[in-house]
N, C-alpha and C positions, 0 to 999 in steps of 0.2 A: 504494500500500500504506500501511497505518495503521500507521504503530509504536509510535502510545501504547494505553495499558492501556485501556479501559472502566472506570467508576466500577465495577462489579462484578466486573471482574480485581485491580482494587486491593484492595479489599475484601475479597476471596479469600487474596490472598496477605498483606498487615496481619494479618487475624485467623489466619489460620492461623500466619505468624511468632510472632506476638506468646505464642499457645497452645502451640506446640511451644517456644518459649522458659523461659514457665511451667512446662512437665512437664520439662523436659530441660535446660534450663541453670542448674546451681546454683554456680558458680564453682569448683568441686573439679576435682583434677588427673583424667583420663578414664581412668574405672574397664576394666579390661582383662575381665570377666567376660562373657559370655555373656550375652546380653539373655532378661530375664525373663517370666512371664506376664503382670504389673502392668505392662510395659514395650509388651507388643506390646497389649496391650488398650487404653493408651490410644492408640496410635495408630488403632484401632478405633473409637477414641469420636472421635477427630476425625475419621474421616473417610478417611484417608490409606491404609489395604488394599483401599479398597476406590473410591476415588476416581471410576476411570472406566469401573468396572461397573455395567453398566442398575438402576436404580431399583429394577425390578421383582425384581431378585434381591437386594436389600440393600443395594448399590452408591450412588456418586454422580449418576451418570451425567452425568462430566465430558467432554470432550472432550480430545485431545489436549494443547493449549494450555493449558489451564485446568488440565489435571493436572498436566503441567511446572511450570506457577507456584506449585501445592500442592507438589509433590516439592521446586522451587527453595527453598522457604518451611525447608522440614523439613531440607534439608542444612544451610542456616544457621543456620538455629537449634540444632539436635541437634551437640552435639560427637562423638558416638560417630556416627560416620561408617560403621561398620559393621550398627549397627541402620540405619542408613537405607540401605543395599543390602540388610539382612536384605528390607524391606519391600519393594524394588522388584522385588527377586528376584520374593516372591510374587504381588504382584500383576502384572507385567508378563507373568513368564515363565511362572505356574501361572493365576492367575484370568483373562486374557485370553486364552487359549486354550480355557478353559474357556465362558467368555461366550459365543466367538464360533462357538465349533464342537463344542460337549456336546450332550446329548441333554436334553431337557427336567428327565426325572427327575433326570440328573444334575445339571445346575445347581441346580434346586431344593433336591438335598441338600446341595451343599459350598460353597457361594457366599454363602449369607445368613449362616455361621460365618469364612469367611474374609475377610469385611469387616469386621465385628464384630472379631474378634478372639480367636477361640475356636477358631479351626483357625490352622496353621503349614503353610503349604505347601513343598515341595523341588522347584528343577528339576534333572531328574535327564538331561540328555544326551550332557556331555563324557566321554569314555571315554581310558585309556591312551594307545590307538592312535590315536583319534580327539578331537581339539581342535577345529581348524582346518577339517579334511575331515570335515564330516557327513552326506557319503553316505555313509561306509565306516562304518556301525554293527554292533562285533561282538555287542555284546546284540541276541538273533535271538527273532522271535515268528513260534510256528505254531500251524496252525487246532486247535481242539478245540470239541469240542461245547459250542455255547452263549459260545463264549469263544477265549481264546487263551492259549497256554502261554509266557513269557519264561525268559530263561536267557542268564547274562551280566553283566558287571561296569559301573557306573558312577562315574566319581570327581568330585571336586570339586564335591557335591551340596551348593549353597549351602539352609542349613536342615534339611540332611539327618538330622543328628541327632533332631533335636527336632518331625520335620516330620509330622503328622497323614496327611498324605497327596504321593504323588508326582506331577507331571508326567514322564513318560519316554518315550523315542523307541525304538523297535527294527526290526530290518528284517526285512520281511515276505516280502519278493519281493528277494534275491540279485542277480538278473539286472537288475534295473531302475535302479541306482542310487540318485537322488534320489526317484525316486518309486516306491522300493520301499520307503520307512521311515513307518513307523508310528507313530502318537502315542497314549500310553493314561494312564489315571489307575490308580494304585495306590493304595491305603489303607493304612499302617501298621497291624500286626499279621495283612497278609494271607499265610497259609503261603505258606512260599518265599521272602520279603523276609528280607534279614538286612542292616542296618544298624552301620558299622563307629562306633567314638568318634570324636569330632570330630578335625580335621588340626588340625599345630599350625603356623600362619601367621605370617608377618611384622606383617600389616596388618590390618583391618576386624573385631579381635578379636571384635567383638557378638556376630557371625553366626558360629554355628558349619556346620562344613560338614565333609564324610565322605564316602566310599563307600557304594555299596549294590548287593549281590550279590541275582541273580534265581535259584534253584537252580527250575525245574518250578512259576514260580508262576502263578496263574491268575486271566487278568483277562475278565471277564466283557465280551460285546459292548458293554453298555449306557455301559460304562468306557470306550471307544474314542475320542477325540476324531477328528470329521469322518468319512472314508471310510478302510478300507484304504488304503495308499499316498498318501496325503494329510501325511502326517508331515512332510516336507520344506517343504510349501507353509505348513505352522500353524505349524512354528519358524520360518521367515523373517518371518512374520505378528508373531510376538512379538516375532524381534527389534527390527524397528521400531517397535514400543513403547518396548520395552530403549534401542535404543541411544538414544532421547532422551530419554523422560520420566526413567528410572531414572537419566540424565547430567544433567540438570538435578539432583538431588541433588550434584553437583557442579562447577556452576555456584556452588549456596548455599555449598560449602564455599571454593572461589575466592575468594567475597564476604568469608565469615568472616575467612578469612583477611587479605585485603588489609585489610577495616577492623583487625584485631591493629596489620596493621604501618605502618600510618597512626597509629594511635595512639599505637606504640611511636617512630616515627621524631620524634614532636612530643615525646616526654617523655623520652627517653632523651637525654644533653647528653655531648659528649665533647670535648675541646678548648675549652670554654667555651661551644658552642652547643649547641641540639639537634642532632641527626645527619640531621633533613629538609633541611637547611642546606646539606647537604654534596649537590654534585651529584651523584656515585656512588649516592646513597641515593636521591634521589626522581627518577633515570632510572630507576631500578630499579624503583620503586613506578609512576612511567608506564605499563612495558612489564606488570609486572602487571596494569594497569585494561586495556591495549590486550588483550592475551590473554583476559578475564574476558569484556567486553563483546563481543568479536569472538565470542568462543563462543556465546555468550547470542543472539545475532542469528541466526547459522548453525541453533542447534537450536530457535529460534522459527519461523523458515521451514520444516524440517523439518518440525514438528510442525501450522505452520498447513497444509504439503501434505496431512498424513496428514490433517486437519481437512474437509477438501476433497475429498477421496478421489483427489489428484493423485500425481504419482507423485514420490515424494519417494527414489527410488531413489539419487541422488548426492548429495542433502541429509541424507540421515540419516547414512551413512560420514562425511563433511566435518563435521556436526557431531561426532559421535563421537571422529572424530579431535583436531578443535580442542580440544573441552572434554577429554579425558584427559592430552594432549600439553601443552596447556595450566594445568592444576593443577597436575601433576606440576613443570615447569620453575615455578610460581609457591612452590610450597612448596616447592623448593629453594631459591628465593633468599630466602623465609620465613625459612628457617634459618640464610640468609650475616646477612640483615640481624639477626635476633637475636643472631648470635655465639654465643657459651657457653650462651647462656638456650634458644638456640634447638635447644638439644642436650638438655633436662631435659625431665619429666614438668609440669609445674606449669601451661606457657603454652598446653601440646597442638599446639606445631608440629609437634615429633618425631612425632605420632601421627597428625598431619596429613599426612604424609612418608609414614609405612608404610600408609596407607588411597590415598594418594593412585596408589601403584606399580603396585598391581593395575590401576588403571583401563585401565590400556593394554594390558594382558590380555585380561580377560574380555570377553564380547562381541565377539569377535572382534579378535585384536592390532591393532596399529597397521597394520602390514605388511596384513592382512588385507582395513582400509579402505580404507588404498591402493589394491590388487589390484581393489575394489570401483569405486575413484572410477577410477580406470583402464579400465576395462572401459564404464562407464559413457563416459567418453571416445573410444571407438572402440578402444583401444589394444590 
């Protein structure tokens, strides 16, 4: 196995660093607002909504690897940690479902806007009752003419607010389980969507996210992604998109961080030295690089299987897991090692902390990937 870059992996990830650094890092404390039109559009103009959808629709047509080093590029660079999951959201969990399992007409209409930067997509499938278990979807679709009729509640709809159009799952066939649930695209302002104001979060402020109630709405066939009953199989599809490329956005954030407190350990002096001096300090900053790069390796591999069309079934959890479990304990000790400073708005550790919490949530908990690499295990 190769584990260095090609001159055109580097390339990729330099100019894209260097360009999301440009748009997004201006040394100010990190703005708590809701990512804007100017905000998501340039990410449209680099490149990054639309990264590793086919050419022919507007897209990059990156590959797995290649996207992650784009994603990697953009966590490190972009401090708002929350627009760079607003982005992976969309294009992981909304545009590669769409890519890979839409009807012609439909890609053709919502895919060359949502690389670009002119649509905002929402994935709409954790529910109340259903987190973790997404066979048991209580938002239910049945047959009508020409279409289908939804009815039912979904929460934690990242971009939900602001989102031009939904990805949503509902269950078609009761009796079937997993492959009784349905995948469909919604459109904003279609009668029967009623979206709620955004949740107010701990963490990933950019991205706003919400509810959205289905009362009698109606999604026409051609909206359908894949087959009836196919639902199950097109969200497992995305998440292994999700669980690495969109986690590579936090790999760059990992990076960001460790270079802060490399920096900070060489210039901050306490007892007469710097405080890298001190061996507490740079065991500390070790196990940081050892956690950062162990992740980075785990969801390379990942993502080289998805690249291959291998089965990356116990590598995409394992990454997953590293890289969330990983940031999270790196941006805690972020904050030992900054003391007081690393308690303020100014440095963006603290902000680094509340972005960093979710990660071992969404996408399935920690516990979840376990259950995953378990199973995969015989166990």
């Amino acid at each position: 196995m190769d584990f260095g870059w090609c001159d055109r992996q580097r390339e990729l990830y330099r100019r894209t660093l260097d360009e999301v650094r440009e748009v997004f890092a201006d040394g100010e404390p990190v703005p708590e607002g809701f990512f804007g039109p100017k905000e998501w559009r340039a990410l449209g103009a680099l490149g990054l909504l639309g990264a590793s959808v086919p050419r022919e629709f507007g897209g990059g047509g990156l590959g797995a690897l290649d996207t992650a080093l784009a994603m990697e590029a953009l966590g490190r660079g972009c401090p708002r940690t929350g627009l760079v999951f607003a982005a992976g959201a969309h294009l992981f969990a909304c545009a590669m479902p769409i890519a890979d399992f839409g009807a012609d007409e439909l890609r053709n209409r919502v895919l060359p806007g949502m690389c670009d930067g002119q649509l905002v997509a929402g994935n709409a499938m954790t529910e109340t009752g259903a987190g973790s278990d997404v066979a048991r979807l209580s938002v239910t679709a049945e047959r009508a003419e020409g279409g289908w009729i939804l009815n039912g509640d979904k929460s934690f709809v990242s971009n939900g607010p602001v989102a031009d159009l939904l990805v949503t799952y509902a269950t078609t066939d009761p009796k079937a389980g997993h492959l009784g649930v349905t995948a469909f695209v919604v459109e904003a302002g279609t009668a029967g969507l009623t979206v709620s104001a955004p949740l107010e979060k701990m963490g990933l402020l950019a991205c706003p996210a919400g509810s959205v109630r289905f009362t009698d709405c109606f999604v026409p066939d051609g909206d359908v992604l894949g087959e009836p009953g196919q639902g199950g199989g097109i969200f497992q599809h995305s998440m292994g998109w999700e669980r690495t490329c969109l986690f590579a956005g936090y790999v760059g954030l990992a990076d960001r961080i460790l270079d802060q407190c490399v920096e900070h350990a060489r210039e901050r002096r306490q007892f007469g030295r710097p405080i890298a001096s001190f061996q507490a300090v740079s065991h500390r900053l070790a196990e940081m690089k050892l956690r950062v790069e162990s992740a980075r390796l785990l969801l390379y591999r990942a993502c080289w299987e998805l690249d291959r069309n291998g089965r990356a079934t116990v590598f995409t959890p394992l990454s997953k897991l590293a890289v969330s479990e990983g940031v999270l304990s790196s941006v805690v000790d972020a904050v030992r090692l900054f003391g007081g400073r690393g308690y303020l708005r100014p440095d963006g550790v603290e902000a680094a902390l509340r972005d960093a919490v979710p990660s071992v949530v969404f996408s399935g908990t920690s516990d979840i990937q376990r259950e995953l690499i378990a199973k995969e295990m015989g166990l």
